[in-house]
C-alpha positions as CSV (number, residue, x, y, z in Angstrom):
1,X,65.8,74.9,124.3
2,X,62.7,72.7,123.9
3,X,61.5,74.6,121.1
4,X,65.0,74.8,119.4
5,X,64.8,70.6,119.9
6,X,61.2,70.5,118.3
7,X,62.0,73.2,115.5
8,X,64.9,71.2,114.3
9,X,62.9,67.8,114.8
10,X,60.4,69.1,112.4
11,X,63.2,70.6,110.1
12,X,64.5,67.8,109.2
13,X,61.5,65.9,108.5
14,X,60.3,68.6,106.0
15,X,63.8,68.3,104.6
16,X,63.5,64.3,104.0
17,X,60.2,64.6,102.3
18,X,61.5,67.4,100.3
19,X,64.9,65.5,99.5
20,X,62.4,61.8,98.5
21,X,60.5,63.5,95.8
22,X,63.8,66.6,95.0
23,X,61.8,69.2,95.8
24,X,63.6,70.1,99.3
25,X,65.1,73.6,97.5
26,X,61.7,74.9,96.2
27,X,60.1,73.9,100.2
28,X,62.8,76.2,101.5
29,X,61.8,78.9,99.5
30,X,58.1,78.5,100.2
31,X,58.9,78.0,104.1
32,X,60.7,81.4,103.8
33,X,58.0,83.0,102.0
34,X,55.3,81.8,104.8
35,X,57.8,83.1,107.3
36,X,58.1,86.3,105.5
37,X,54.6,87.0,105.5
38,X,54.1,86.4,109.3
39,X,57.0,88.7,110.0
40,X,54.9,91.4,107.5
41,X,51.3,90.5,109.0
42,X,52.2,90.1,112.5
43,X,48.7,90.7,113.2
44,X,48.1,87.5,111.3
45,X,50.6,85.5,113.2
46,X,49.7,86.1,116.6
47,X,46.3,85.3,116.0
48,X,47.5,81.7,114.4
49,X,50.1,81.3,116.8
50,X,47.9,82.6,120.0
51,X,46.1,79.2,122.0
52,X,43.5,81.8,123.2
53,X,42.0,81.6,120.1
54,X,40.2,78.1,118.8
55,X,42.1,76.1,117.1
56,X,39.2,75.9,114.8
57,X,39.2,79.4,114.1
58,X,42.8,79.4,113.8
59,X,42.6,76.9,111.2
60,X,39.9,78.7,108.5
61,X,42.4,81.7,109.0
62,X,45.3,79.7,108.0
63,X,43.4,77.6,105.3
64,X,42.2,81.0,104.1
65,X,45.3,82.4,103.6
66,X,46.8,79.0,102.3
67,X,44.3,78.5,100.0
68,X,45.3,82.1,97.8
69,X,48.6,80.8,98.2
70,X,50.9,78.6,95.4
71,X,52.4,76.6,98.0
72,X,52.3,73.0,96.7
73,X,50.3,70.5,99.0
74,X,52.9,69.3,101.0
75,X,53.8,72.6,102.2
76,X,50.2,73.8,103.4
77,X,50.2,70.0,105.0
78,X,53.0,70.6,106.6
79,X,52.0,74.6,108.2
80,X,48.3,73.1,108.7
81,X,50.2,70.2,110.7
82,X,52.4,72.3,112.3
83,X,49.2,74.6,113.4
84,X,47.6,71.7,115.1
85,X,50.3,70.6,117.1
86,X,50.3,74.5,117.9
87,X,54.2,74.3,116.8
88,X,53.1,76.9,114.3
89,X,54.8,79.7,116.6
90,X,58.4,78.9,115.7
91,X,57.6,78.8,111.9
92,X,60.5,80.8,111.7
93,X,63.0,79.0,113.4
94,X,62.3,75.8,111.7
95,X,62.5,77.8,108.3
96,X,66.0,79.0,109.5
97,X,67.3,75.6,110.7
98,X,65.4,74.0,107.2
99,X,68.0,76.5,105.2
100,X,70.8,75.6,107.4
101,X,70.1,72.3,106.7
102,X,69.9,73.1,102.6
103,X,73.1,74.3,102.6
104,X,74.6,72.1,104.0
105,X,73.7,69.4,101.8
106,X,74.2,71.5,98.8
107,X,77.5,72.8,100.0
108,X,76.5,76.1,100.9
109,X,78.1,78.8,102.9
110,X,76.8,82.1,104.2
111,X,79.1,84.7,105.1
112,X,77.9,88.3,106.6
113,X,80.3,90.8,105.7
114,X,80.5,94.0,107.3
115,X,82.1,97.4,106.1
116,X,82.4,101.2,106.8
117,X,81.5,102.3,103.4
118,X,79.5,100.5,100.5
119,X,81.6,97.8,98.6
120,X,82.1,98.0,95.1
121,X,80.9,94.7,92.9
122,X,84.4,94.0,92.1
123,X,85.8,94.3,95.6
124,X,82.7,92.2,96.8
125,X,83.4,89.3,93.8
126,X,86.8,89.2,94.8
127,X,86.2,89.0,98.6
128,X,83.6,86.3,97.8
129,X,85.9,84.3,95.8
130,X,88.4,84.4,98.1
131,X,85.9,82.9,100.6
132,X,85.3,80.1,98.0
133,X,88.7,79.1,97.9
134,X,89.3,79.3,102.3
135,X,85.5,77.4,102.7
136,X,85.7,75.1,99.7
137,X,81.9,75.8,99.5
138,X,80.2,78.4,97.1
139,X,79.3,81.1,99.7
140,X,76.2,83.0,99.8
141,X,76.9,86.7,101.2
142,X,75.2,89.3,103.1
143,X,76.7,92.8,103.1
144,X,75.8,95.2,106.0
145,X,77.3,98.7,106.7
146,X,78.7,100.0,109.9
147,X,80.5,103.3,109.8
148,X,81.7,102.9,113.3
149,X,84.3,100.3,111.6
150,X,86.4,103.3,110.2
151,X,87.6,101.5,107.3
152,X,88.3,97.9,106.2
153,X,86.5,94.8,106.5
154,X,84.7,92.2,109.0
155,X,83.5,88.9,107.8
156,X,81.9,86.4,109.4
157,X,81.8,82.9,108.5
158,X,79.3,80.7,110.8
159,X,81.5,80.9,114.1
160,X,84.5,82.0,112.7
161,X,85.0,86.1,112.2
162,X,88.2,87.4,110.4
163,X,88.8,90.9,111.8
164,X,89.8,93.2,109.5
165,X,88.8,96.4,110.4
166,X,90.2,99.7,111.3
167,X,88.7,100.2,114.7
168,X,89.6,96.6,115.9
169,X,93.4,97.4,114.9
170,X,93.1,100.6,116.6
171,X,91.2,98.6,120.0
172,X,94.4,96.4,119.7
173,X,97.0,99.2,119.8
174,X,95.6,100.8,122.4
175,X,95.9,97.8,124.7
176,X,99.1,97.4,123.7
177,X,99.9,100.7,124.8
178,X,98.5,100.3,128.0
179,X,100.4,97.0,128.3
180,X,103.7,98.8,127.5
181,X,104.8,96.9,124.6
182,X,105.6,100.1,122.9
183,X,107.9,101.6,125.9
C-alpha cells in the first residue's frame, strides 16, 4: 500500500513536468521502454533495485546503461532520482500509474477483450467503435484468446466487464436449472 502511495506520488510529479514543457506523452513512452528493459534484463534490475549492493555501484550501472540510452535528460534525472531514493524498485508501477494518468488526460480508454477464436479486423473495428460510442473516449484495445470461452466475447472496460461469452451463458443456465426455473 505504501509503495502504491509513493509510486503514484512520484507519477504524478513526472506527469506535471512532462505536461509544463508538453512532453508528458513522449515521457510515457520512455518510462515504458525503461520498464521494458528491466522486465527483459532482470538480472539488471535486481542488481539496481537490490540495497545490498552500494548505491554507488548501483549508480555507474544505471548511468552506464542511461548513458547508451536516447532518453532525454529529464527522464534519466528522474530514474537516477528515483535510484537514490531507492524507489527505483517499483519503476514499473509508477510507469503503469504514469499511463493511467495519460489517458486520462487525453481521454483515453483501454479495453481487454477476450475471445475463443482470433477476431477478424472488421469484427475488432466494429467492436472497438462500439466501445467508442458506450465510453465517449477513443479506446485503446488489447485482444487475448481463451478457448475455454466456447464462443463469443468478454470485454473488459476498467471495472466494468460485459459478459458475452458462451460458457458464462451456459454457467447461468445451469444455475438456473438447479434453481428450478425451468420446472
Amino acid at each position: 500500500m505504501i509503495d502504491s502511495k509513493i509510486s503514484r506520488r512520484y507519477a504524478r510529479a513526472m506527469l506535471g513536468l512532462g505536461q509544463e514543457d508538453g512532453h508528458y506523452k513522449d515521457y510515457g513512452q520512455n518510462l515504458q521502454e525503461f520498464s521494458g528493459f528491466c522486465t527483459d534484463n532482470n538480472e539488471f534490475f535486481q542488481v539496481i533495485s537490490n540495497q545490498i549492493f552500494s548505491l554507488e555501484d548501483r549508480k555507474k550501472i544505471l548511468e552506464a546503461v542511461l548513458q547508451k540510452s536516447l532518453f532525454p535528460d529529464l527522464i534519466k534525472n528522474f530514474l537516477s532520482l528515483l535510484l537514490d531514493k531507492n524507489r527505483i524498485g517499483v519503476v514499473q508501477e509508477i510507469t503503469d500509474y504514469y499511463i493511467e494518468l495519460t489517458d486520462e488526460i487525453s481521454n483515453i480508454t483501454r479495453a481487454v477483450i477476450v475471445t475463443a477464436k482470433p477476431v477478424k479486423k472488421d469484427a475488432l473495428d466494429n467492436l472497438t467503435n462500439a466501445l467508442k460510442q458506450l465510453t465517449s473516449k477513443e479506446v485503446k484495445t488489447e485482444v487475448n484468446q481463451d478457448e475455454s470461452l466456447i464462443g463469443g466475447v468478454v470485454v473488459r472496460l476498467g471495472d466494468l466487464v460485459l459478459d458475452g461469452s458462451i460458457k458464462s451463458q451456459l454457467e447461468r443456465l445451469k444455475e438456473s436449472l438447479k434453481r428450478g426455473v425451468y420446472n
